[in-house]
N, CA, C and O atoms as CSV, one atom per row, in Angstrom:
chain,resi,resn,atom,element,x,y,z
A,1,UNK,N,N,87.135,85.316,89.282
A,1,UNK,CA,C,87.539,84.707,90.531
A,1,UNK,C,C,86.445,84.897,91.574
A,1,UNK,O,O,85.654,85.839,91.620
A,2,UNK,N,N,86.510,83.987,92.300
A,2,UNK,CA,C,85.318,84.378,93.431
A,2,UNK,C,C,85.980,84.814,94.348
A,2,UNK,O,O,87.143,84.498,94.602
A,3,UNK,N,N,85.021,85.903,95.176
A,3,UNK,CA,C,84.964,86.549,96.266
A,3,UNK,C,C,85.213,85.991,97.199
A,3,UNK,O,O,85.031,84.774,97.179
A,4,UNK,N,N,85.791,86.687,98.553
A,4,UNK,CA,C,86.017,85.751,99.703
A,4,UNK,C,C,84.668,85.927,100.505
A,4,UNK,O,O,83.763,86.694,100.176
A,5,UNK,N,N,84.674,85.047,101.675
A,5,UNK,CA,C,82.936,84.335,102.296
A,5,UNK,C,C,83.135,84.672,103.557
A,5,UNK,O,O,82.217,85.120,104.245
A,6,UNK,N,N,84.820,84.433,104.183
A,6,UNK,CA,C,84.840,84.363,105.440
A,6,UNK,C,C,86.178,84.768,105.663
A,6,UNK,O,O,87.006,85.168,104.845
A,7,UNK,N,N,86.295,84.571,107.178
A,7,UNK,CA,C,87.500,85.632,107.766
A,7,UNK,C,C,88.986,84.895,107.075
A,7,UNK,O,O,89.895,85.471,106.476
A,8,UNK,N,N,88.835,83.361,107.423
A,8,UNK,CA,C,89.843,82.683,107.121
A,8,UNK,C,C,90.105,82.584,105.552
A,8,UNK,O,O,91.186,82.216,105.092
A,9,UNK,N,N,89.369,82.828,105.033
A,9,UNK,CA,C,90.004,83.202,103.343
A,9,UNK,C,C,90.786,84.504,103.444
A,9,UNK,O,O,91.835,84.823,102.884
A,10,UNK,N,N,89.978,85.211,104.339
A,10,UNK,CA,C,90.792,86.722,104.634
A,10,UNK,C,C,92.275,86.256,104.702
A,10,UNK,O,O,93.094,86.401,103.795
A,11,UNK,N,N,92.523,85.614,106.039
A,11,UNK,CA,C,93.661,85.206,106.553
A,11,UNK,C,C,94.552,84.909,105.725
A,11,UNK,O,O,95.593,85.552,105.583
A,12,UNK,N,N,94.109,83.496,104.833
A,12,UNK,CA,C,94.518,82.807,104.277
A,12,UNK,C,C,95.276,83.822,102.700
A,12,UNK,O,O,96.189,83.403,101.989
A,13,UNK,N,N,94.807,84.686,102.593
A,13,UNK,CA,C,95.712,85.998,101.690
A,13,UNK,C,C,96.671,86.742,101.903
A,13,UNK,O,O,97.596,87.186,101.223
A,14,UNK,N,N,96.112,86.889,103.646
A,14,UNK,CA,C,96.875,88.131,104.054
A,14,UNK,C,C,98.274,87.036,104.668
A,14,UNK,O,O,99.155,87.714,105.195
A,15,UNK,N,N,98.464,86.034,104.664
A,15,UNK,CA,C,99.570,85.082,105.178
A,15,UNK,C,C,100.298,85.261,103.620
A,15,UNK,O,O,101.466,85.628,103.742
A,16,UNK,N,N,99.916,85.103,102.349
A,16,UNK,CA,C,100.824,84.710,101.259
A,16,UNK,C,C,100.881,86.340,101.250
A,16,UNK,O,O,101.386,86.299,100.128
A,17,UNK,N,N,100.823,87.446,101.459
A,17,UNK,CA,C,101.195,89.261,101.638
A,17,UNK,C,C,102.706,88.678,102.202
A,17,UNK,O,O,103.821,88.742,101.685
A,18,UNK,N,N,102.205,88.037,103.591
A,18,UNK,CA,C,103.554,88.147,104.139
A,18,UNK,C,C,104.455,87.354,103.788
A,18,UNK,O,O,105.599,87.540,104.202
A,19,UNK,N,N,104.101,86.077,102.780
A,19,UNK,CA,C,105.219,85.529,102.450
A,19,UNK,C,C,105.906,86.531,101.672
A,19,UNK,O,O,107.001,86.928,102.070
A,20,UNK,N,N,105.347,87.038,100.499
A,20,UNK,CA,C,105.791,87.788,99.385
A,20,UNK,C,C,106.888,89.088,100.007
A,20,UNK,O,O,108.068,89.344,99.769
A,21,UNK,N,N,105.784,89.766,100.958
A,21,UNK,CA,C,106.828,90.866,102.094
A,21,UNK,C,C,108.508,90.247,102.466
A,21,UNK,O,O,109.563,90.812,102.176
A,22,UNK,N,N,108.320,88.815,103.249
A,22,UNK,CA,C,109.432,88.181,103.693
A,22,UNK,C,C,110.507,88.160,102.565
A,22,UNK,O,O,111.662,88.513,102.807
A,23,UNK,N,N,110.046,87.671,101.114
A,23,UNK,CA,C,111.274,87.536,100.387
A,23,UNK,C,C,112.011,88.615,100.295
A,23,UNK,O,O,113.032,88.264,99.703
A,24,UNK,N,N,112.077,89.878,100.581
A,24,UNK,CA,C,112.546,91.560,100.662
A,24,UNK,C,C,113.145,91.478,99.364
A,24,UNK,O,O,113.452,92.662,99.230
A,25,UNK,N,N,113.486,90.977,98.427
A,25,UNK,CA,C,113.905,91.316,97.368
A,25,UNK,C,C,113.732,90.136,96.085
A,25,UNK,O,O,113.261,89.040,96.388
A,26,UNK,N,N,114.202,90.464,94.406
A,26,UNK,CA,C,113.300,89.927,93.633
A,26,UNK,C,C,112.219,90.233,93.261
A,26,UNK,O,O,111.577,91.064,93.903
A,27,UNK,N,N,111.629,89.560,91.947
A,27,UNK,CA,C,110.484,90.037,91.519
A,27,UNK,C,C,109.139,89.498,92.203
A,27,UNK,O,O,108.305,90.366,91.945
A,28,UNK,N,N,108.722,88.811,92.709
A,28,UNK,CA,C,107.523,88.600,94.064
A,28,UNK,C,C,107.303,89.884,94.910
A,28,UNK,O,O,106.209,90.416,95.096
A,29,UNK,N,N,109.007,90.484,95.602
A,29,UNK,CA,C,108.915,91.232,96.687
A,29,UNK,C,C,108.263,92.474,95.482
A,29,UNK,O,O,107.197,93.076,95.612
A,30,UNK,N,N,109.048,92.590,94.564
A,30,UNK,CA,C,108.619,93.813,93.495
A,30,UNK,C,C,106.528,93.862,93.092
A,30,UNK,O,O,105.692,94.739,92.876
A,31,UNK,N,N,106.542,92.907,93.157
A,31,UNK,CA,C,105.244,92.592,92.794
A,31,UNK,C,C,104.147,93.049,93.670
A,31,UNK,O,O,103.085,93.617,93.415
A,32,UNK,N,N,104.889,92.502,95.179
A,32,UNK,CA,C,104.608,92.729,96.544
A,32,UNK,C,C,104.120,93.937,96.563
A,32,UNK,O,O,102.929,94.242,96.636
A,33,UNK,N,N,105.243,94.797,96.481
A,33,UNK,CA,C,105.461,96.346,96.215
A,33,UNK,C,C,104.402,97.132,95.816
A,33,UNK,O,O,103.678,97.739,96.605
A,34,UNK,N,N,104.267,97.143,94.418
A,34,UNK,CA,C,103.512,96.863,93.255
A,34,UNK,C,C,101.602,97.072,94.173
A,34,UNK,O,O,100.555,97.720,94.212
A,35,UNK,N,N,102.159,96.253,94.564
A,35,UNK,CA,C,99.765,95.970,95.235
A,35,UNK,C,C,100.137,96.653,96.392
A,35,UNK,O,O,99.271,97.526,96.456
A,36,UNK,N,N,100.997,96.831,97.500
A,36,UNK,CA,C,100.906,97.983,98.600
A,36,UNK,C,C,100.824,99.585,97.699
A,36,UNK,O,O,99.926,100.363,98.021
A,37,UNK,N,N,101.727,99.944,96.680
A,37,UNK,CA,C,101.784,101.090,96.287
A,37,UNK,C,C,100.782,101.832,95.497
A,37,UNK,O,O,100.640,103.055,95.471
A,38,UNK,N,N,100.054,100.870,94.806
A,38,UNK,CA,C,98.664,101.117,94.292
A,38,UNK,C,C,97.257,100.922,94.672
A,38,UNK,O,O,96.383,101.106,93.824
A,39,UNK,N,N,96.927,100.529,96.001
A,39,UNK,CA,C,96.052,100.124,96.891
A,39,UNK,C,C,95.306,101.091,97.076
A,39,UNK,O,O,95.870,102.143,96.775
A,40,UNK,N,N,94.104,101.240,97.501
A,40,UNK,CA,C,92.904,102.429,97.769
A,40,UNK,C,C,92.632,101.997,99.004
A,40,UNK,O,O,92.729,102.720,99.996
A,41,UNK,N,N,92.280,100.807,99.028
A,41,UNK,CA,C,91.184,100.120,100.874
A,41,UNK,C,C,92.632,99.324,101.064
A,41,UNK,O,O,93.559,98.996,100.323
A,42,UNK,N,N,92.332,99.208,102.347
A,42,UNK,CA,C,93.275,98.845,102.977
A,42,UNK,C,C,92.846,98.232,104.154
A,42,UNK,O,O,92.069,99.005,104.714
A,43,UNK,N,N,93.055,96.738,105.077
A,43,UNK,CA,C,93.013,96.302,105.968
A,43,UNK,C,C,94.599,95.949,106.601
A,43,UNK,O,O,95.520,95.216,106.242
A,44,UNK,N,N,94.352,96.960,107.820
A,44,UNK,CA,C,95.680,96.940,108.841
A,44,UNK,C,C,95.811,95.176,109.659
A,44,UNK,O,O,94.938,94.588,110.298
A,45,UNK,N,N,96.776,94.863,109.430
A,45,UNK,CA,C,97.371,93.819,110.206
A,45,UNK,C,C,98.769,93.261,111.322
A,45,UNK,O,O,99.969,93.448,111.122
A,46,UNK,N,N,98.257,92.696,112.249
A,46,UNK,CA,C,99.946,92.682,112.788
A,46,UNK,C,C,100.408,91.964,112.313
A,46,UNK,O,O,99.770,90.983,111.930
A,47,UNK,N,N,101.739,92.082,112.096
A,47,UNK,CA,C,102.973,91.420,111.269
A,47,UNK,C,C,104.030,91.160,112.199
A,47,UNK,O,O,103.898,91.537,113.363
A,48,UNK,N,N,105.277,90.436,111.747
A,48,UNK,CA,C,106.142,90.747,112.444
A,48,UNK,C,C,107.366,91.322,113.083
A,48,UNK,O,O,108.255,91.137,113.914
A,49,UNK,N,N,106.558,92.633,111.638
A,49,UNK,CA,C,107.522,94.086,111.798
A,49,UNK,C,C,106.614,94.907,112.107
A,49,UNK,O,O,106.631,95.992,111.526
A,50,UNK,N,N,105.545,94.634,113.120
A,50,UNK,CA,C,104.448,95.528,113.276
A,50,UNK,C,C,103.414,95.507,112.488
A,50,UNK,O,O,103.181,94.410,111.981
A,51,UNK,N,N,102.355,96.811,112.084
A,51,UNK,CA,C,101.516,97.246,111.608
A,51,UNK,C,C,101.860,97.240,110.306
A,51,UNK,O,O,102.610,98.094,109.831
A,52,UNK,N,N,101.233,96.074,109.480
A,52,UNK,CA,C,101.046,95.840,107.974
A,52,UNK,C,C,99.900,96.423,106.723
A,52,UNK,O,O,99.254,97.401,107.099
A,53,UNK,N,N,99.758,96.194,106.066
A,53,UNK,CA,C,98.662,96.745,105.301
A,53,UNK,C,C,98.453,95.768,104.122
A,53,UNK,O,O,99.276,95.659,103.212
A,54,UNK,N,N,97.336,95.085,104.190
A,54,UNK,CA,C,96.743,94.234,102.758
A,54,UNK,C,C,95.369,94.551,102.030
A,54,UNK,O,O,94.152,94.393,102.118
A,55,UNK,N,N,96.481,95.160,101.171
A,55,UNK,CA,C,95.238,95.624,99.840
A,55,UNK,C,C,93.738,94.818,99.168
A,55,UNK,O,O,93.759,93.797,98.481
A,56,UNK,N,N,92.493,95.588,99.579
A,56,UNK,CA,C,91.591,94.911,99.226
A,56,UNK,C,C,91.437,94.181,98.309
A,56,UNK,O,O,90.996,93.050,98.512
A,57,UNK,N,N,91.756,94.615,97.041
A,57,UNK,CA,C,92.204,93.875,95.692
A,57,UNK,C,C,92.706,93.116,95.491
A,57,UNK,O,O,92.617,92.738,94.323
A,58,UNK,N,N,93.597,92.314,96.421
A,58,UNK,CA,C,94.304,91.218,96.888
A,58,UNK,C,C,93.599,90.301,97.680
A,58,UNK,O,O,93.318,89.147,97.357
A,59,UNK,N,N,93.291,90.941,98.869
A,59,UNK,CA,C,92.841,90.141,99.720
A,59,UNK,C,C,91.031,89.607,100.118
A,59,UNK,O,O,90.488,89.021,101.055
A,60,UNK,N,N,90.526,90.288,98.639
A,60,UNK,CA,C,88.951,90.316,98.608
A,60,UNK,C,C,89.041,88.830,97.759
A,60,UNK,O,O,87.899,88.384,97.870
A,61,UNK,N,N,89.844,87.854,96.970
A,61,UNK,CA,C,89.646,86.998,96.298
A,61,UNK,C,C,90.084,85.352,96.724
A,61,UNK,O,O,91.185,84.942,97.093
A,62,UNK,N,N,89.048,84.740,96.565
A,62,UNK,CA,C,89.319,83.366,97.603
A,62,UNK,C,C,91.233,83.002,96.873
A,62,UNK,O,O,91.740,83.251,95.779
A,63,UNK,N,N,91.816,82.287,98.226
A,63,UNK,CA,C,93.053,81.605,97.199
A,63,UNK,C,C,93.693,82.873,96.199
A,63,UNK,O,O,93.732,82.755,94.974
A,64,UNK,N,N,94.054,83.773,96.734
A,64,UNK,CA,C,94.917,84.566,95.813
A,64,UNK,C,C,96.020,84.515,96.179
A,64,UNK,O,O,96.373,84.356,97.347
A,65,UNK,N,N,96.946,84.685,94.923
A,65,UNK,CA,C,98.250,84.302,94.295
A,65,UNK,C,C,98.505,85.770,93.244
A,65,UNK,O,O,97.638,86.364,92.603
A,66,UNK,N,N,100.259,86.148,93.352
A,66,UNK,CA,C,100.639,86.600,91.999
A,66,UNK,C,C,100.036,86.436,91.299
A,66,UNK,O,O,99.026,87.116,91.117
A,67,UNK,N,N,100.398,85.414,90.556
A,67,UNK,CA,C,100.062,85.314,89.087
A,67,UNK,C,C,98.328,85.347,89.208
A,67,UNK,O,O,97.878,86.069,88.319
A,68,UNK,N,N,97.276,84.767,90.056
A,68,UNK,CA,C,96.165,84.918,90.017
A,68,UNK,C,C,95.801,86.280,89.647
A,68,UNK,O,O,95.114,86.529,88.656
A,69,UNK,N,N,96.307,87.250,90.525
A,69,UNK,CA,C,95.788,88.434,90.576
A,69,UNK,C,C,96.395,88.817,89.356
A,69,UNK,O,O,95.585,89.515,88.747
A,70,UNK,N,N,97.382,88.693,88.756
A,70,UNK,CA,C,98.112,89.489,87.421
A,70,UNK,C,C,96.968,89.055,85.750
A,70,UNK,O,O,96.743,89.666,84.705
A,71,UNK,N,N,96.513,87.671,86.336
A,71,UNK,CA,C,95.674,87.583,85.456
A,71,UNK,C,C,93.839,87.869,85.374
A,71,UNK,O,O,93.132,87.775,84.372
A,72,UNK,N,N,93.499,88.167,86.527
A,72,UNK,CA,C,92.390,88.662,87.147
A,72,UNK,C,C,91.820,90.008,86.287
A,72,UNK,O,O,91.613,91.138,86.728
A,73,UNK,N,N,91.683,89.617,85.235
A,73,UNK,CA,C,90.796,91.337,84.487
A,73,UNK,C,C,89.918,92.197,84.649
A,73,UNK,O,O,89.603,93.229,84.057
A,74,UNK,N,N,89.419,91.445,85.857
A,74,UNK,CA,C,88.177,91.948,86.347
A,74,UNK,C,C,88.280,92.124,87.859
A,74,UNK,O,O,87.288,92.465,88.503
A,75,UNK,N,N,89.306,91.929,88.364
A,75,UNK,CA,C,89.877,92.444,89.712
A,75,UNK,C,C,89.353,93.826,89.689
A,75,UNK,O,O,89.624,94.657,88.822
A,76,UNK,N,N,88.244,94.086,91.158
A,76,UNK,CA,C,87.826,95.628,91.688
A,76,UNK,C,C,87.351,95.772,92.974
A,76,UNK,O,O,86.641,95.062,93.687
A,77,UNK,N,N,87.744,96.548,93.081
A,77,UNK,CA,C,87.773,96.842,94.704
A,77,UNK,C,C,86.353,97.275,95.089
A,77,UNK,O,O,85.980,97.443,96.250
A,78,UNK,N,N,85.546,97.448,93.910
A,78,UNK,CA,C,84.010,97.935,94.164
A,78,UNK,C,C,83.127,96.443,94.343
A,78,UNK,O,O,82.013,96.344,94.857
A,79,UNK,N,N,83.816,95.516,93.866
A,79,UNK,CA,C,83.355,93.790,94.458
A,79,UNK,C,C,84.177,93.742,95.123
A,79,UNK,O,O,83.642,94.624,95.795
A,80,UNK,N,N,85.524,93.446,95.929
A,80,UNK,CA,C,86.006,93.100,96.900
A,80,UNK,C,C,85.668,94.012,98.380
A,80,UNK,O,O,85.844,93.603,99.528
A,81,UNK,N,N,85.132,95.365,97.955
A,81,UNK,CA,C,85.148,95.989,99.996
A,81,UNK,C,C,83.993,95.786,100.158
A,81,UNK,O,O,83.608,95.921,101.320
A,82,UNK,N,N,82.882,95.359,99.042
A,82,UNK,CA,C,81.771,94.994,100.271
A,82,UNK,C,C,81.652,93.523,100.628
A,82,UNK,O,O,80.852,93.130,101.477
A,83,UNK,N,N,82.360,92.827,100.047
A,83,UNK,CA,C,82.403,91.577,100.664
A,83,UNK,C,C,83.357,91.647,101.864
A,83,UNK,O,O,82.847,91.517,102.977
A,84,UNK,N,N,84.342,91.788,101.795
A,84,UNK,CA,C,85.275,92.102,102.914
A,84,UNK,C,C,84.313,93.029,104.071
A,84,UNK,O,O,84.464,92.456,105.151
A,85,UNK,N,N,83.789,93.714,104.171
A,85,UNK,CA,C,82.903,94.728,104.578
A,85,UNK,C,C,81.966,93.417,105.273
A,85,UNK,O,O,81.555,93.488,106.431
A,86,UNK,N,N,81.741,92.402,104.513
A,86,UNK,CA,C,80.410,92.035,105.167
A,86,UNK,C,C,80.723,91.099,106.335
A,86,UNK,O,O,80.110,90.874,107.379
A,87,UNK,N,N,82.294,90.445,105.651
A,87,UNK,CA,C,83.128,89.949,106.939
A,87,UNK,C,C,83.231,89.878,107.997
A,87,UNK,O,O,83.238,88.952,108.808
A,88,UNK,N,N,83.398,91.800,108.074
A,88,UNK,CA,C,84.269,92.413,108.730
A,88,UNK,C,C,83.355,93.240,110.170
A,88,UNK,O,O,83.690,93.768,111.230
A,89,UNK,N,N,81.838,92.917,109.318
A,89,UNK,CA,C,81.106,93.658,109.995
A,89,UNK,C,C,81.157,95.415,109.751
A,89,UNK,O,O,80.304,96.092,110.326
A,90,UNK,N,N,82.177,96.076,108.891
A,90,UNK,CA,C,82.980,97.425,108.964
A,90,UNK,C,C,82.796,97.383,107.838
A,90,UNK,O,O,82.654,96.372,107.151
A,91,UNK,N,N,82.761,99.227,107.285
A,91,UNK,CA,C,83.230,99.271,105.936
A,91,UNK,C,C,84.716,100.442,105.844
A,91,UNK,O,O,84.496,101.421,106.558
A,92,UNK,N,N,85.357,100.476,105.518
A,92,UNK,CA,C,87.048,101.341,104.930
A,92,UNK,C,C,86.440,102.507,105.063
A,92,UNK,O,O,85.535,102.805,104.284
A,93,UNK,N,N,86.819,103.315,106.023
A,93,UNK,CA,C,86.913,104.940,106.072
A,93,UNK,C,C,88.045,105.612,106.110
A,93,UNK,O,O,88.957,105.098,106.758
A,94,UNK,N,N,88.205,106.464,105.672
A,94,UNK,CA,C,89.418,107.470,105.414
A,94,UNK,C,C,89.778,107.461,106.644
A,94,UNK,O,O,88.874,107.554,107.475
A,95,UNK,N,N,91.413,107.331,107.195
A,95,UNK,CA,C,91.645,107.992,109.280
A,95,UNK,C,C,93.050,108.276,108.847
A,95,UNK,O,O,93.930,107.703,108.205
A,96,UNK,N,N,92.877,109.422,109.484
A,96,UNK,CA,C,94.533,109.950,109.217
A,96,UNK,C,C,95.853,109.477,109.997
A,96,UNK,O,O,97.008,109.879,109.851
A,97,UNK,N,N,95.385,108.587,110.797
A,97,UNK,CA,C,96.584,107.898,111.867
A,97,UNK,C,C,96.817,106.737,111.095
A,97,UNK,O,O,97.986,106.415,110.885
A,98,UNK,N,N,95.946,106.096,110.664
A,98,UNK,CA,C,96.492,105.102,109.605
A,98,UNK,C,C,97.036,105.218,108.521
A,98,UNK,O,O,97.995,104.504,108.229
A,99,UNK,N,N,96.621,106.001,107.817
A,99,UNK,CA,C,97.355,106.911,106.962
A,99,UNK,C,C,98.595,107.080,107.045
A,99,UNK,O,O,99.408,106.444,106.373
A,100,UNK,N,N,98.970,108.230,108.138
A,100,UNK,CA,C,100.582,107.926,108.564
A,100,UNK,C,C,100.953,106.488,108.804
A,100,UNK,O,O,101.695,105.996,107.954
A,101,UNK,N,N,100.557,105.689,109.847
A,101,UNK,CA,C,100.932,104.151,109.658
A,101,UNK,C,C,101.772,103.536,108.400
A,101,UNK,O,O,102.946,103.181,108.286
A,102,UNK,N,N,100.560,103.566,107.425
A,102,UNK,CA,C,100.486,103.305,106.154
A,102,UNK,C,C,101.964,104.204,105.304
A,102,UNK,O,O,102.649,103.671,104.431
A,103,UNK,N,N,102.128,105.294,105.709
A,103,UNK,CA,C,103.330,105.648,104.879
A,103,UNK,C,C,104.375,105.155,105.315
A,103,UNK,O,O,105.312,105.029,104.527
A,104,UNK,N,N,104.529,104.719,106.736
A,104,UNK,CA,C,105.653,104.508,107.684
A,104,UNK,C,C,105.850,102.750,107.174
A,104,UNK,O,O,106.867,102.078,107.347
A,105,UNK,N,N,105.162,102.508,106.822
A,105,UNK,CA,C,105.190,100.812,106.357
A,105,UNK,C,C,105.767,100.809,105.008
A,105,UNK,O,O,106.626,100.054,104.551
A,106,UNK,N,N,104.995,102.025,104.311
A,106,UNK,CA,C,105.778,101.902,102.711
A,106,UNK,C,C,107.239,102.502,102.397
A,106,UNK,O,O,107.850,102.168,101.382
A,107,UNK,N,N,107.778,103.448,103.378
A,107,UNK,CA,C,109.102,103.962,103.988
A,107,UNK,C,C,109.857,102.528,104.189
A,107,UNK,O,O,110.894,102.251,103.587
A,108,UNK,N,N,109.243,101.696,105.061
A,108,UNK,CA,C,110.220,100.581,105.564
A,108,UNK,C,C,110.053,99.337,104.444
A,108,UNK,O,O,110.884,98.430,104.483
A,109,UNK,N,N,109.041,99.301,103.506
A,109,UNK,CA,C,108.969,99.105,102.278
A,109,UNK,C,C,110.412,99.314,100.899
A,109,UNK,O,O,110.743,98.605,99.948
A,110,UNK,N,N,110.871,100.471,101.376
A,110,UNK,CA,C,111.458,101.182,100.752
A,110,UNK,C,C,111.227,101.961,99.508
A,110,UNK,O,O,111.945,101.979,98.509
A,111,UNK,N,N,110.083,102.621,99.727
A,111,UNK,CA,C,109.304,103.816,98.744
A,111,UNK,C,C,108.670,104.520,99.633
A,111,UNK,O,O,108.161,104.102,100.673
A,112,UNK,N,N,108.714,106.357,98.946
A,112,UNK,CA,C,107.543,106.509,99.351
A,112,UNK,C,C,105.951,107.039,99.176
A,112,UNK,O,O,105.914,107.994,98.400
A,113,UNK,N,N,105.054,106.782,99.532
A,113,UNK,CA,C,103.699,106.267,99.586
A,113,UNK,C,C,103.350,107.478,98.343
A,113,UNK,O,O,104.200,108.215,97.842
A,114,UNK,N,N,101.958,107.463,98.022
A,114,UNK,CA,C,101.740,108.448,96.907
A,114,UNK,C,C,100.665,109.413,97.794
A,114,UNK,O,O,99.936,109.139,98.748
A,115,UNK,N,N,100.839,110.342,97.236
A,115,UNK,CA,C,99.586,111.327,97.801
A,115,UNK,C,C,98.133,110.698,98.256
A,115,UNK,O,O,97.586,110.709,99.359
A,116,UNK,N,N,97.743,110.184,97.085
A,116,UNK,CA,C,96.364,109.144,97.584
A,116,UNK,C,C,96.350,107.930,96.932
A,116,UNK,O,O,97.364,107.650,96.291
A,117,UNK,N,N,95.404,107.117,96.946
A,117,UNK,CA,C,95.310,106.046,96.559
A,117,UNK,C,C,95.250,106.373,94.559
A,117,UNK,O,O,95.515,107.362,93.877
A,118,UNK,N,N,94.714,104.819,94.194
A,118,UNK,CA,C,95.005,104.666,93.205
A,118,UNK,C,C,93.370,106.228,92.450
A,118,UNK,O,O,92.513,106.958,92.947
A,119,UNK,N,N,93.876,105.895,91.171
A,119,UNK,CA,C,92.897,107.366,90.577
A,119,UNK,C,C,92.864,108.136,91.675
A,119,UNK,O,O,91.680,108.097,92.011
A,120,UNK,N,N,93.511,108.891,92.529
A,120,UNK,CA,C,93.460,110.297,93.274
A,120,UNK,C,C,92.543,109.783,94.028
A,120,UNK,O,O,92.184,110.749,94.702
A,121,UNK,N,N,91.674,108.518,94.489
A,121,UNK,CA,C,90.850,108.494,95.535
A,121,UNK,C,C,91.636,108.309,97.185
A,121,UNK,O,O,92.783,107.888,97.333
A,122,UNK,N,N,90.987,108.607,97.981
A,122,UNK,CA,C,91.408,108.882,99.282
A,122,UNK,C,C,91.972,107.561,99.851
A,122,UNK,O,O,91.279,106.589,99.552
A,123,UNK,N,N,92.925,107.325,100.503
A,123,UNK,CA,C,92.968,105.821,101.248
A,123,UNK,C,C,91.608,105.971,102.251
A,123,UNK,O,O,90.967,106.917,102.709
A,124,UNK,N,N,91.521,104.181,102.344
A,124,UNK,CA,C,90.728,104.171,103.534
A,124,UNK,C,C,91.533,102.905,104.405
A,124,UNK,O,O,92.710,102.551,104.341
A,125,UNK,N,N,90.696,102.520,105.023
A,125,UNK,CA,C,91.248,101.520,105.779
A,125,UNK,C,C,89.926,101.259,106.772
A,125,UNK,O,O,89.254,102.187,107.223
A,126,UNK,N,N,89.636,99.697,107.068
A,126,UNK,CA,C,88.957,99.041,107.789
A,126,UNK,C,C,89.981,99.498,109.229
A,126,UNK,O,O,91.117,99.973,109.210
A,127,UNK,N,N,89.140,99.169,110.381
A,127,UNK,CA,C,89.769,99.416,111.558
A,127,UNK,C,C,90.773,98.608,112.137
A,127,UNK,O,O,90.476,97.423,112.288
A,128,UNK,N,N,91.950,99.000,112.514
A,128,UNK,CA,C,93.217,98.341,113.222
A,128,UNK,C,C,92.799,97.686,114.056
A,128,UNK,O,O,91.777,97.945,114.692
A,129,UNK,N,N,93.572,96.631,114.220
A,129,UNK,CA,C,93.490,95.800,115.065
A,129,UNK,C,C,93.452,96.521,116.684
A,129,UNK,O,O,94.090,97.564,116.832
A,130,UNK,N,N,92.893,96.094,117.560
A,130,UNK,CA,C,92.705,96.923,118.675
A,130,UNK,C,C,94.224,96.775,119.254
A,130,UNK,O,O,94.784,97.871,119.271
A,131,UNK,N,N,94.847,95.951,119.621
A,131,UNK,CA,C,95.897,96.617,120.012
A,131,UNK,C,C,97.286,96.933,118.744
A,131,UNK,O,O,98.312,96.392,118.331
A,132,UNK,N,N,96.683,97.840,118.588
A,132,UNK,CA,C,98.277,98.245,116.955
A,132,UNK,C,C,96.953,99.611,116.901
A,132,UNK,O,O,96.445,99.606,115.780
A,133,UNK,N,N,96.489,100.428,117.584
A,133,UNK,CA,C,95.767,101.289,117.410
A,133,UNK,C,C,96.556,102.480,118.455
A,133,UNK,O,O,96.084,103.611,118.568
């Protein structure tokens, strides 16, 4: 799959997050689930339950979809954060306020969050939106 180029491919991912979020239940929302609970990088977004979170691995690939990403074998977050990164102008650093954020989203998710990201690596997160900071 190719990489995303620009902000609005960004967008254009992090809008089908929130469709998938909206259905709250079913296998989409499960799926949904699924890519917040196993996520490493993370870009914070406002939503319209607040402060959201869309997983690089998701949102690093032009036009991503479920089923895209389920069939994606080569989906990695070591090609998606520096493109996102180059976006973004930013690269994902570990911050412990997002962090909490981030658990408080997967709480209202209805799970909760894991110690660290996926393989025991640290969350990070690109910087919040200035006002949701």
């Amino acid at each position: 799959m190719e990489l995303v180029a620009n902000r609005e491919q960004i967008d254009a991912n992090i809008a089908e997050l929130e469709r998938l979020r909206q259905t709250g239940a079913g296998l989409q929302f499960r799926d949904y689930v699924s890519l917040i609970k196993l996520g490493t990088c993370f870009l914070p977004y406002k939503s319209g339950a607040g402060l959201a979170f869309a997983p690089s691995r998701f949102i690093g690939y032009v036009d991503n979809s479920l089923a895209k990403h389920a069939s994606n074998a080569a989906k990695d977050g070591r090609l998606t954060n520096p493109a996102i990164s180059g976006i973004l102008h930013s690269t994902p650093e570990e911050n412990a306020e997002l962090d909490e954020r981030y658990r408080a989203f997967c709480a209202s998710l209805g799970f909760e969050a894991r110690p660290t990201g996926n393989f025991g690596a640290p969350r990070k997160f690109w910087p919040a939106p200035p006002k949701m900071r």
